[in-house]
C-alpha positions in Angstrom: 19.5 0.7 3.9 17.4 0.9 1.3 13.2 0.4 2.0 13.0 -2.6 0.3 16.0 -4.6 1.6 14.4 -3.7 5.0 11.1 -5.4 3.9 13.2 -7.9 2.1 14.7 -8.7 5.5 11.4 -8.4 7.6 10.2 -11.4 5.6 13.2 -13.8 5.7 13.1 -12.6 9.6 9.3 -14.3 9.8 9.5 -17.1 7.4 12.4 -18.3 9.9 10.5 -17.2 13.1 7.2 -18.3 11.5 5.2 -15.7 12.6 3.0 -13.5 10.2 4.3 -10.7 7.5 1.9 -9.0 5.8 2.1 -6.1 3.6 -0.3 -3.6 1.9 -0.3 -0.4 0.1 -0.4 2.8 2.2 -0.7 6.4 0.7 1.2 7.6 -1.9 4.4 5.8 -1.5 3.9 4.4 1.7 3.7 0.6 2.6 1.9 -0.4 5.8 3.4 -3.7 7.2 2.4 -5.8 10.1 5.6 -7.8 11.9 3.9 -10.1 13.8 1.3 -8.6 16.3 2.9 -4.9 15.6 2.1 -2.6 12.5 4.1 0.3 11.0 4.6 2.4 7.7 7.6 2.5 5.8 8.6 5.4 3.3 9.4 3.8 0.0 11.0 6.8 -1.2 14.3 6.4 -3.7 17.8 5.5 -1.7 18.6 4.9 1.8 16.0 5.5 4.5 17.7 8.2 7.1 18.8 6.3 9.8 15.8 7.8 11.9 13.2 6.5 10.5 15.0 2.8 10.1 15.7 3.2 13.9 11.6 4.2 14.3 10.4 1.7 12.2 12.3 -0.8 14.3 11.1 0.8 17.2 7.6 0.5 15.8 7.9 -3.2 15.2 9.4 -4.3 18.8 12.9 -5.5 17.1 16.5 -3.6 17.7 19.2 -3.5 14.9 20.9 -7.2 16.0 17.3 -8.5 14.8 18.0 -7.7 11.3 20.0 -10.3 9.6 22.1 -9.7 6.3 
Protein backbone atom coordinates (compact mmCIF):
# COMPACT_ATOMS: atom_id res chain seq x y z
CA UNK A 1 0.00 0.00 0.00
CA UNK A 2 1.06 3.06 -1.09
CA UNK A 3 1.67 6.17 1.84
CA UNK A 4 -0.98 8.09 0.67
CA UNK A 5 -3.83 5.56 0.27
CA UNK A 6 -2.96 4.72 3.95
CA UNK A 7 -3.57 8.49 4.90
CA UNK A 8 -6.29 8.42 2.42
CA UNK A 9 -7.80 5.70 4.48
CA UNK A 10 -6.84 7.09 8.04
CA UNK A 11 -9.23 9.92 7.15
CA UNK A 12 -12.38 8.16 5.80
CA UNK A 13 -11.56 5.90 9.07
CA UNK A 14 -12.13 9.28 11.41
CA UNK A 15 -14.63 11.12 9.43
CA UNK A 16 -16.80 7.88 10.07
CA UNK A 17 -15.58 7.41 13.71
CA UNK A 18 -15.62 11.17 14.22
CA UNK A 19 -12.72 11.42 16.04
CA UNK A 20 -9.74 13.87 15.00
CA UNK A 21 -7.11 13.49 11.85
CA UNK A 22 -4.65 15.84 11.66
CA UNK A 23 -1.75 16.02 9.49
CA UNK A 24 1.43 18.20 9.20
CA UNK A 25 4.68 18.24 7.50
CA UNK A 26 7.61 16.27 9.06
CA UNK A 27 11.27 16.28 7.74
CA UNK A 28 12.19 15.82 4.50
CA UNK A 29 9.58 13.58 3.22
CA UNK A 30 7.99 12.59 6.26
CA UNK A 31 4.27 13.39 7.34
CA UNK A 32 3.52 13.45 11.12
CA UNK A 33 -0.13 12.40 11.70
CA UNK A 34 -2.20 12.23 14.74
CA UNK A 35 -5.14 9.33 14.72
CA UNK A 36 -7.06 10.34 17.36
CA UNK A 37 -5.18 10.67 20.76
CA UNK A 38 -2.07 8.65 19.10
CA UNK A 39 0.71 10.33 16.73
CA UNK A 40 3.07 8.72 14.19
CA UNK A 41 5.35 9.49 11.06
CA UNK A 42 4.78 8.01 7.83
CA UNK A 43 7.54 7.76 5.08
CA UNK A 44 6.13 9.25 1.92
CA UNK A 45 8.64 7.87 -0.18
CA UNK A 46 7.70 6.63 -3.94
CA UNK A 47 5.67 3.01 -4.16
CA UNK A 48 4.56 0.71 -1.59
CA UNK A 49 5.55 1.15 2.00
CA UNK A 50 7.35 -2.26 3.14
CA UNK A 51 4.96 -4.12 4.98
CA UNK A 52 7.02 -3.24 8.27
CA UNK A 53 6.67 0.00 8.53
CA UNK A 54 2.64 -0.21 7.46
CA UNK A 55 2.50 -2.91 10.28
CA UNK A 56 4.47 -0.14 12.72
CA UNK A 57 2.61 2.61 11.75
CA UNK A 58 -0.52 0.68 12.66
CA UNK A 59 1.06 -0.27 15.69
CA UNK A 60 1.83 3.26 16.40
CA UNK A 61 -1.69 4.40 15.99
CA UNK A 62 -3.48 1.60 18.29
CA UNK A 63 -5.40 0.02 15.07
CA UNK A 64 -4.61 -3.70 13.50
CA UNK A 65 -5.04 -4.39 9.70
CA UNK A 66 -9.11 -5.28 9.98
CA UNK A 67 -9.26 -1.42 10.92
CA UNK A 68 -8.39 -0.37 7.58
CA UNK A 69 -11.25 -0.30 5.16
CA UNK A 70 -10.88 -0.44 1.30
Amino acid sequence: MRASELLRRLRRRAARLGIEHREEPGKGSHRKVWHGERRTVVPMHSGDLPAGTYRAVLRQLGLVEDDMER
